[in-house]
C-alpha positions in Angstrom: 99.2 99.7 92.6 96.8 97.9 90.0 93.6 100.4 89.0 90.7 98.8 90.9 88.7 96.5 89.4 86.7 93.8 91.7 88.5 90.3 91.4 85.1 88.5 92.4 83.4 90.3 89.1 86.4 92.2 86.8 83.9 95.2 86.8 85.7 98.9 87.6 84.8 99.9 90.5 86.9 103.7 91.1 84.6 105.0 94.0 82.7 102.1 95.8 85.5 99.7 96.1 87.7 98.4 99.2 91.4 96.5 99.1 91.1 93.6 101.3 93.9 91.6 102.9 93.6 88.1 103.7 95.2 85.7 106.3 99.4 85.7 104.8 100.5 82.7 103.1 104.1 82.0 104.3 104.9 83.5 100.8 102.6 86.9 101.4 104.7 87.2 104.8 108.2 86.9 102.7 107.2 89.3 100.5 106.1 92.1 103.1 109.8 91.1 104.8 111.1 91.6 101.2 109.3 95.2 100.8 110.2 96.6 104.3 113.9 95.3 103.4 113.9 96.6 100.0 111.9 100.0 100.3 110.0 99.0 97.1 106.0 99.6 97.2 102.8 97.7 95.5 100.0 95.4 95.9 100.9 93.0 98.2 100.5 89.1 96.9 97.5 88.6 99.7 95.7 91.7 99.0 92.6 92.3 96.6 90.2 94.6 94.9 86.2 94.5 95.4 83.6 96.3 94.1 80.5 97.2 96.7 78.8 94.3 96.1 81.3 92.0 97.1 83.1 93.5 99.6 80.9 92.7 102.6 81.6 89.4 102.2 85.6 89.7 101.6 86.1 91.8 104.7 83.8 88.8 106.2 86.1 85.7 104.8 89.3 87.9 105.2 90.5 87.6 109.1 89.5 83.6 108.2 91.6 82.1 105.1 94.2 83.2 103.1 93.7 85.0 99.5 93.3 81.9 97.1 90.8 80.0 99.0 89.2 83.7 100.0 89.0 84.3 96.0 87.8 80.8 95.5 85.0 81.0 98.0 83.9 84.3 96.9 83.8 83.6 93.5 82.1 80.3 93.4 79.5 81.8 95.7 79.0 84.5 92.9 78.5 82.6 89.9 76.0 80.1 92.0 74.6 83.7 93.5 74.5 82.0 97.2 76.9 84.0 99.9 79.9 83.7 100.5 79.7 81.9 103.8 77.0 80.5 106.0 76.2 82.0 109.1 78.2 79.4 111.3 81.2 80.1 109.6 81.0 83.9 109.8 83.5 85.8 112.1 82.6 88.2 114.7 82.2 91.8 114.1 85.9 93.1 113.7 87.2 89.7 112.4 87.1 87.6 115.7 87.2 83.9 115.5 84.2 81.9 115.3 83.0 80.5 118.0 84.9 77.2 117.8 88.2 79.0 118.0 90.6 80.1 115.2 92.9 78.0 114.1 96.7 78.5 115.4 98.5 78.1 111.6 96.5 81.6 111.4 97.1 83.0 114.6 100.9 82.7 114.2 100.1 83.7 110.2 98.6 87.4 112.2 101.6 87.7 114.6 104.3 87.1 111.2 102.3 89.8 109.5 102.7 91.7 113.2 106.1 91.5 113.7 107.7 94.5 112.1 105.1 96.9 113.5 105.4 95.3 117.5 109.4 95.6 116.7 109.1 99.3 115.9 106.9 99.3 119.2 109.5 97.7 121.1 112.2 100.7 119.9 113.7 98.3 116.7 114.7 100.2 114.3 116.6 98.0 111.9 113.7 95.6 111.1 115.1 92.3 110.0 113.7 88.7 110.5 115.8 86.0 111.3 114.3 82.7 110.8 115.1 78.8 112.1 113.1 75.8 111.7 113.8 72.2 113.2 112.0 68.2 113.0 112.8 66.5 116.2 111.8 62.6 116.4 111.7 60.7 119.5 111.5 57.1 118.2 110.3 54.2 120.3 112.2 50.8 120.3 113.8 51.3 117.3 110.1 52.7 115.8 110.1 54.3 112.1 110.0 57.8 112.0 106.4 57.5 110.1 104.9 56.3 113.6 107.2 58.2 116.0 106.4 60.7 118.1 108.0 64.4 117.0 108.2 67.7 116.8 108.0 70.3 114.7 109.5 73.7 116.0 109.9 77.2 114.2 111.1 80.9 115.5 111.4 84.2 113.9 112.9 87.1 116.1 113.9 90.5 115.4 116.4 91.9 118.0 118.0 95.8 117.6 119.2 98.1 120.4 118.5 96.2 122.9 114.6 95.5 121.7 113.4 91.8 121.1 110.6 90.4 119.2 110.8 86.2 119.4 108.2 84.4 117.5 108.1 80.5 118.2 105.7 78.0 117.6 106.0 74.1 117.9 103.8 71.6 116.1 103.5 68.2 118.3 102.4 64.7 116.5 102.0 61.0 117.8 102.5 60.4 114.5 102.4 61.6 110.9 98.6 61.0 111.1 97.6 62.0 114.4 98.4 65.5 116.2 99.2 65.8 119.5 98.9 69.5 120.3 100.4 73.4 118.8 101.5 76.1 120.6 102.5 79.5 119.8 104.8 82.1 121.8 105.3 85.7 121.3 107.8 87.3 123.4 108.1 91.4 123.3 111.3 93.1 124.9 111.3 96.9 124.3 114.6 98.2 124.5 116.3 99.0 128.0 113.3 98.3 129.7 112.8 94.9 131.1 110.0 96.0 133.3 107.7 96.3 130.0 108.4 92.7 128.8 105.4 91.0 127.8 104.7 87.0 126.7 101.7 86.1 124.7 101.0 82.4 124.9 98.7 79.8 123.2 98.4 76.1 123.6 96.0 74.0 121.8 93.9 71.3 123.6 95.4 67.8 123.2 94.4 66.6 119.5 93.3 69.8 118.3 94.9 72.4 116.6 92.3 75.4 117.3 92.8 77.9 120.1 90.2 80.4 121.9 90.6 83.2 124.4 90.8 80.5 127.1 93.9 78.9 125.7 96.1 82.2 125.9 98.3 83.1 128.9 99.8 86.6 129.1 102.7 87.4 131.2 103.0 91.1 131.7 101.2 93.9 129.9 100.7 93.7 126.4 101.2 96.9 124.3 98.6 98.7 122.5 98.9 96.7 119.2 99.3 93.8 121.0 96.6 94.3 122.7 94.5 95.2 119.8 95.4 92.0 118.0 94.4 90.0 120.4 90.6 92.1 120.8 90.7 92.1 117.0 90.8 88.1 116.7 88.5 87.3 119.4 91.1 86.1 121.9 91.5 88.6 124.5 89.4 87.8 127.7 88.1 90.7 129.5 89.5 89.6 133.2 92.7 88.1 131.0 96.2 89.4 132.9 99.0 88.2 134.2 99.6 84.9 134.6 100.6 83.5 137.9 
């Protein structure tokens, strides 16, 4: 673990500062797989130092953008000694998304980053995270792919003794240019007991790809930690349940 020193400032900071973790990159998430695979410990890739003076603001930026454009943000604020973010970009207490949604990349980002802890929920206890991708076209009248409808689809899933944890999400485009709409699936099977299968899903409106708490559908009862993730990032409603 590096010795703390703030990485808005480079001042020490032993007894006032805070490690922060940002939104995962796709790289951050590969290398917490890596770690829980490998047993090996250390500062992860999307985790800083801060000193007291600057660690309001991380904790502020952190359940919103991923570590190099937190670190930009933070310290270009500092050297022009304006904050860090204006007020209508601010989360929520306790990291919730702002109030014109949060975007899905960083939703499914926070469910990644989620999986190995819901798996050992679910009763998993060899954690390892398969991973398949696919581009699906749909071309019209003989249409290039460049102005074709397609798909983009991805799934991660982590399945041991009978416990499931399946991670999908599926990117849809009119075009290269022009998106159509993103959705993202969690599905949670803890081991021989399909009665506590739960389903989190979100679907973006058409042409956007942010979500709120009135995009999400759950089927079933979401676990604690489930649960919490969803309070945490402002997309839990407070009459949310089942879905018919």
């Amino acid at each position: 673990m590096r010795p703390p020193r703030c990485d808005v400032c480079d001042t020490e900071a032993p007894t006032a500062a805070g490690l922060v973790q940002f939104l995962p990159r796709p790289s951050d998430v590969a290398w917490r797989e890596r770690a829980a695979e490998q047993g090996f410990v250390g500062q992860a890739p999307d985790s800083a130092w801060f000193c007291a003076a600057h660690l309001g603001d991380a904790r502020t930026l952190a359940p919103l953008v991923d570590i190099e454009l937190g670190l930009s943000q933070l310290r270009s604020a500092a050297l022009q000694g304006d904050a860090a973010v204006d007020d209508h970009e601010v989360a929520a207490p306790g990291g919730r998304a702002s109030e014109d949604g949060m975007e899905m990349g960083a939703w499914v980002r926070v469910l990644r980053r989620a999986m190995p802890d819901l798996a050992v929920e679910a009763g998993c206890a060899d954690i390892v995270v398969e991973n398949h991708a696919q581009e699906t076209y749909y071309p019209m009248d003989g249409s290039p792919p460049e102005v074709s409808p397609f798909t983009w689809t991805e799934a991660w899933t982590v399945s041991d003794d009978g416990a499931t944890v399946c991670l999908y999400t599926e990117t849809a485009r009119w075009n290269t240019d022009e998106i159509a709409r993103v959705e993202g699936v969690i599905m949670v099977t803890p081991s021989a007991d399909e009665a506590r299968r739960y389903v989190v899903k979100a679907m973006s409106p058409v042409g956007s790809t942010r979500i709120g708490p009135e995009h999400v559908v759950l089927e079933g009862e979401p676990s604690p930690a489930m649960r919490d993730l969803l309070e945490t990032h402002g997309l839990w409603q407070r009459d949310q349940g089942e879905a018919p």
